[in-house]
C-alpha positions in Angstrom: 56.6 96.1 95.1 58.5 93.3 96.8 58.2 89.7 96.1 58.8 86.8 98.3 58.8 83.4 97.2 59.6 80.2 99.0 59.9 76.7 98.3 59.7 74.2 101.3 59.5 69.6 101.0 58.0 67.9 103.9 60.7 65.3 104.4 58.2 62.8 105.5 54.5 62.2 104.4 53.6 61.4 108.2 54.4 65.2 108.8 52.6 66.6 105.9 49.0 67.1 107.7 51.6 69.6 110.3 52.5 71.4 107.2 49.1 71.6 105.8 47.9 73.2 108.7 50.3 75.1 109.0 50.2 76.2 105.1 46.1 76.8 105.7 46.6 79.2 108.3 49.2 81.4 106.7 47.4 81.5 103.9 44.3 82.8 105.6 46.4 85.4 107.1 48.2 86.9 104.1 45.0 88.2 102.8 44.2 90.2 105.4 48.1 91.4 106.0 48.2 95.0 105.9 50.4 96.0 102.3 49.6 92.5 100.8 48.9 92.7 97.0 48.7 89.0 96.1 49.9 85.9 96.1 49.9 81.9 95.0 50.5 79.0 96.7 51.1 75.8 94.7 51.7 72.0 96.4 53.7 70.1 93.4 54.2 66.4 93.5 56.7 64.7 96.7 55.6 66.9 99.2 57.1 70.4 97.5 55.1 73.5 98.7 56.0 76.5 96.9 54.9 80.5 97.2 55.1 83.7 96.1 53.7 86.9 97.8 53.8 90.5 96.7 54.0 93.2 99.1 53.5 97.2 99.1 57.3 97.4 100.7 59.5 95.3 102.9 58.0 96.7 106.0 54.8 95.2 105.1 56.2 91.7 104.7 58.3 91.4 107.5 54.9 92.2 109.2 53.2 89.7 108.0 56.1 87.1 108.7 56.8 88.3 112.1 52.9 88.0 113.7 50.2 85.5 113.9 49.8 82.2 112.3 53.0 82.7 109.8 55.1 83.5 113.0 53.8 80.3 114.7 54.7 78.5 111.5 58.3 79.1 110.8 60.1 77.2 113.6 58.0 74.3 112.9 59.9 74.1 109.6 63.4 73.0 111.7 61.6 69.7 111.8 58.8 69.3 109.2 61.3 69.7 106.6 64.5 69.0 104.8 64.3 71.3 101.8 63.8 75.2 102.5 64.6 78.3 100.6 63.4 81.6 100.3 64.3 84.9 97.9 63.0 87.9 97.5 63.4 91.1 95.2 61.5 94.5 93.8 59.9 94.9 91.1 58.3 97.4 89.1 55.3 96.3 87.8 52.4 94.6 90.1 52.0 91.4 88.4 53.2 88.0 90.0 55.7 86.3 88.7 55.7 82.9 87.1 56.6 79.8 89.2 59.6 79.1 87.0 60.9 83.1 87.2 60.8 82.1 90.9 63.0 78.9 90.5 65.1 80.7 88.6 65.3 83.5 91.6 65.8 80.8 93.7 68.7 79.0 92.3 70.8 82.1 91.7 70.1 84.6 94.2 68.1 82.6 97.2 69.3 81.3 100.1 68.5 78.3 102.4 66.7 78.4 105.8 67.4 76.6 108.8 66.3 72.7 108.9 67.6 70.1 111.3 67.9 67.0 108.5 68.9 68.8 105.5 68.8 66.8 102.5 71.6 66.7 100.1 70.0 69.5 97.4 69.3 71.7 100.8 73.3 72.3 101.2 73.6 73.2 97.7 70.8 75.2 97.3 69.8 73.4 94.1 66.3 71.8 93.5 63.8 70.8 90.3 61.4 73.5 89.1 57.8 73.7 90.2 54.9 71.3 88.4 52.5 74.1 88.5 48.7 71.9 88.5 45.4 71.5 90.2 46.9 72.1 93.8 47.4 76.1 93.1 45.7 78.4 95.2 45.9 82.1 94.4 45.7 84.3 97.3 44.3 88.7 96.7 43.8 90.8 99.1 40.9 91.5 101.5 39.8 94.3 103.4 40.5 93.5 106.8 37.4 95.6 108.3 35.0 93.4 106.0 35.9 90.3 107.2 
């Protein structure tokens, strides 16, 4: 199984409706991604969205982030944010991980996506764990036929 989490900061609460909408859309789509096995979202406090997805295989993630809503998402992210990272790794066993095991992935093996006003913890890559709380959404798999 392969697990992807991200972490993204609006860098301005006038463009956090963008990322919202953005956010609901993908989130509708990973469900119904072919190889998807689960997922969480979580929105902590100053405008920190955070994720982690599981996956069948690589294949079936780069799938997912390549087409449809996720695709239209991800340039958007150049100037809706000033904090993005992502990570991913295999793992045996089909349970998710917890939010902090993915801070910790993040810090040490992650690596920092494209933004056009990077803040100053963006260039090093170095940010404050998750507050996981009532703003968690977790995400299982549908069968796309049924919906």
């Amino acid at each position: 199984m392969l697990v992807s989490a991200t972490r993204l900061r609006v860098r301005s609460a006038v463009l956090l409706p963008r990322l919202m909408w953005h956010s609901i859309k993908s989130m509708r789509q990973a469900p119904r991604a072919p190889g998807f096995v689960g997922g969480r979202t979580l929105i902590s406090p100053w405008n920190v969205f955070w994720t982690i997805t599981a996956w069948e295989n690589e294949d079936a993630m780069q799938a997912f982030r390549t087409t449809a809503a996720h695709r239209a998402a991800m340039p958007k992210l150049l100037i809706l944010c000033d904090e993005a990272s992502v990570v991913h790794w295999s793992q045996d066993t089909p349970e998710l991980p917890s939010w902090q095991e993915s801070h910790r992935r993040l810090m040490a093996e992650g690596r920092p996506s494209k933004v056009n006003h990077p803040s100053p913890d963006h260039l090093k890559n170095k940010y404050p764990p998750p507050h996981p709380g009532r703003l968690e959404v977790v995400l299982k798999p549908r069968n796309s036929k049924a919906n």
